[in-house]
N, C-alpha and C positions, 0 to 999 in steps of 0.2 A: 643408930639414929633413924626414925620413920621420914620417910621424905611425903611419902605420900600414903596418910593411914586411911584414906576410904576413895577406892576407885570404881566406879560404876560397870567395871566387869571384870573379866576374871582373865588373869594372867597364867601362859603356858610358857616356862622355856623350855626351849630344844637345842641343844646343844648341833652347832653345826663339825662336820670334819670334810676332809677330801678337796679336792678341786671344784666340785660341784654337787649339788644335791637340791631333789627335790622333793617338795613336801604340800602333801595333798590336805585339802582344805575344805569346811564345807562349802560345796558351788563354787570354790575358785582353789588356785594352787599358786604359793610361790617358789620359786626356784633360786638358790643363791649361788652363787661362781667366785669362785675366788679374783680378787684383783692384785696391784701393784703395789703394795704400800712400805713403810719402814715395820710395819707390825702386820699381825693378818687380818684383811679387811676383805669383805663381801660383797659385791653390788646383786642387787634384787629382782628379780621379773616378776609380778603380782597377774596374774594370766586368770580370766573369767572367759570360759568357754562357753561356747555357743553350738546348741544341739542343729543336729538338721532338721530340714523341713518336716513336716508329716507328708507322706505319699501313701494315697488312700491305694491304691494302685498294689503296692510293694504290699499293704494290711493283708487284702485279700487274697493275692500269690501266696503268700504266708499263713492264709487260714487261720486272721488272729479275730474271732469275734468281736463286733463292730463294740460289745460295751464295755471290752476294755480298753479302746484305744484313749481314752482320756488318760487314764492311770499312765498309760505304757506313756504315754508324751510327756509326765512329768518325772518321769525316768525310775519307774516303779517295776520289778521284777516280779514278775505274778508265775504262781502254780496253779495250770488250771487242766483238768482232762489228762495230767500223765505228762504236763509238757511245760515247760520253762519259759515263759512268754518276756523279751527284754526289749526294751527300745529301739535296737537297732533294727528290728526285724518291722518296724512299721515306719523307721526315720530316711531320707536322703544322706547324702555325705553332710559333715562335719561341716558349719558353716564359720567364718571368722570372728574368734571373739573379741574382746580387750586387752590389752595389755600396756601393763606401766614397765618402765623398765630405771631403778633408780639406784644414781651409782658415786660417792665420794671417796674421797680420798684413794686412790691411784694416780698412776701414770696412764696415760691413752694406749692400752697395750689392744691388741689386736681380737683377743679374747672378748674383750666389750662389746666393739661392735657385732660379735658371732652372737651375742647372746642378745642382743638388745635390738637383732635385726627385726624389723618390719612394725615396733612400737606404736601405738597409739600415740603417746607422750614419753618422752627420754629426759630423766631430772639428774642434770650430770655435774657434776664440781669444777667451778670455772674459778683457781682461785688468785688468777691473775688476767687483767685484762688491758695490763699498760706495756710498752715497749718494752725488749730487754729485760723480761722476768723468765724468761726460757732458761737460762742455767740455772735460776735459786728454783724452779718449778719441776729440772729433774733432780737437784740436790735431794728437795723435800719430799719429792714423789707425789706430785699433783699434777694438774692441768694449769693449761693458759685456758681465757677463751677461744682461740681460734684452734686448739689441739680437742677439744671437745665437740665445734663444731664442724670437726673433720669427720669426727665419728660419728658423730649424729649423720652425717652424708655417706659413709658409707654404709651406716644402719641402715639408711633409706626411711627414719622414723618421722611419725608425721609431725609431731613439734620436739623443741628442744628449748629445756626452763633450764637457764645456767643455777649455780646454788653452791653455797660455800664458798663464801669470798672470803680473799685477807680483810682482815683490821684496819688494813689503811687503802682499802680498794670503797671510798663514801659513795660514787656515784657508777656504779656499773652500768648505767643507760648510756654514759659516753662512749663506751668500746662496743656498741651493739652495733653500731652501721658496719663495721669491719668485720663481724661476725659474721652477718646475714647475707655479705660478699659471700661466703662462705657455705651458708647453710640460710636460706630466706626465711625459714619457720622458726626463727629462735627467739627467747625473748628471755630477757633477765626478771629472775624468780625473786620472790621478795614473800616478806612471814602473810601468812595471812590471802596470797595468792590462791585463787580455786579456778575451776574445769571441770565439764560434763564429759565425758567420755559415753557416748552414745555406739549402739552396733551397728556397723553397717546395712544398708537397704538393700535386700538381694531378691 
C-alpha cells in the first residue's frame, strides 16, 4: 500500500547499530545513542557546527595568498604552488554551534543527559505529568514530567519542550508550574509549535 506516492525530496535510510553512532551530513551531523525502551529506540542530536573566525593574522604566518582566503572561509581545499591550502590554516578555534537534542520513548537513564548536554533546545517525552504515574512510567519505560526536567537540568540545556503525552494527559499546561520548580526553561510542546535557534554572538 503507497502511503505517500509523491514527496518533494528524496529519502535515504541508514540503518542504525551499536550504542551510538554518528552520521555526517551535509553542513550538519546527527548523532544517535541508544536509549531505555521495551524495544530498541534512539534519541538524536542534529548538531550544525560553527567554523571559526577568520584571523587575518594566522593567513599570513601561513603564507596563504590573500585571494584565496575567500574560498578557504567557505571551507574549500585548494591546490596551489605544491601545497594543500585548508581552512584551518586561515580559521581561530571552533566557535559554538547549534544543537537539538530530541529524545522519546525511554526511561531518564543517565546516558541522555551525557549526550544532550549543553543543547540549544532539549525535545524529551513527558508522558505523564499527574501524581502517582511513577510506577506505570517505569513499568512502560517512559518519563514523568518532572523525571525529564531533571535531565534537562543536569544537561544544563537551554530550553526544554515536553512531547509525547498519554491519551488521557488533555491538558499538559497544568503540570508546567511543577516542572519549572524544576527546570525554569521548560515549556509543554504541542503539533505545530516552532523556534529560531540562532548562533551565539562571540
Amino acid at each position: 500500500r503507497v502511503i505517500a506516492p509523491d514527496l518533494p525530496f528524496e529519502i535515504e535510510f541508514l540503518e542504525l547499530s551499536g550504542k551510538q553512532q554518528v552520521i555526517p551530513m551535509d553542513g550538519y551531523q546527527i548523532e544517535a545513542f541508544r536509549v531505555q525502551h521495551n524495544i530498541m529506540c534512539y534519541g538524536y542530536n542534529m548538531i550544525i557546527p560553527r567554523a571559526g573566525k577568520f584571523d587575518p593574522e594566522k593567513a599570513r604566518l601561513n603564507d596563504i595568498p590573500m585571494k584565496y582566503w575567500s574560498r578557504l572561509q567557505k571551507g574549500e581545499t585548494i591546490e596551489a604552488d605544491g601545497r594543500i591550502l585548508t581552512s584551518d590554516m586561515i580559521l581561530g578555534e571552533s566557535r559554538k554551534g547549534i544543537k537539538l537534542t530530541y529524545c522519546t520513548d525511554t526511561r531518564p537513564v543517565p546516558f541522555i543527559a551525557e549526550n544532550a548536554r549543553g543543547a540549544d533546545l532539549f525535545i524529551c517525552e513527558g508522558m505523564y505529568g499527574e501524581e502517582g504515574k511513577e510506577k506505570k512510567a517505569k513499568e512502560y519505560k517512559h518519563m514523568t514530567f518532572y523525571e525529564a526536567a531533571r535531565l534537562a537540568k543536569q544537561a544544563d540545556v537551554g530550553q526544554l519542550w515536553l512531547t509525547h503525552y498519554s491519551p488521557s494527559l488533555v491538558r499538559p499546561e497544568e503540570f508546567m508550574g511543577k516542572v519549572r520548580e524544576i527546570f525554569p526553561r521548560s515549556k509543554a510542546g504541542k503539533d505545530g509549535k516552532t523556534v529560531t535557534l540562532d548562533f551565539c554572538e562571540e
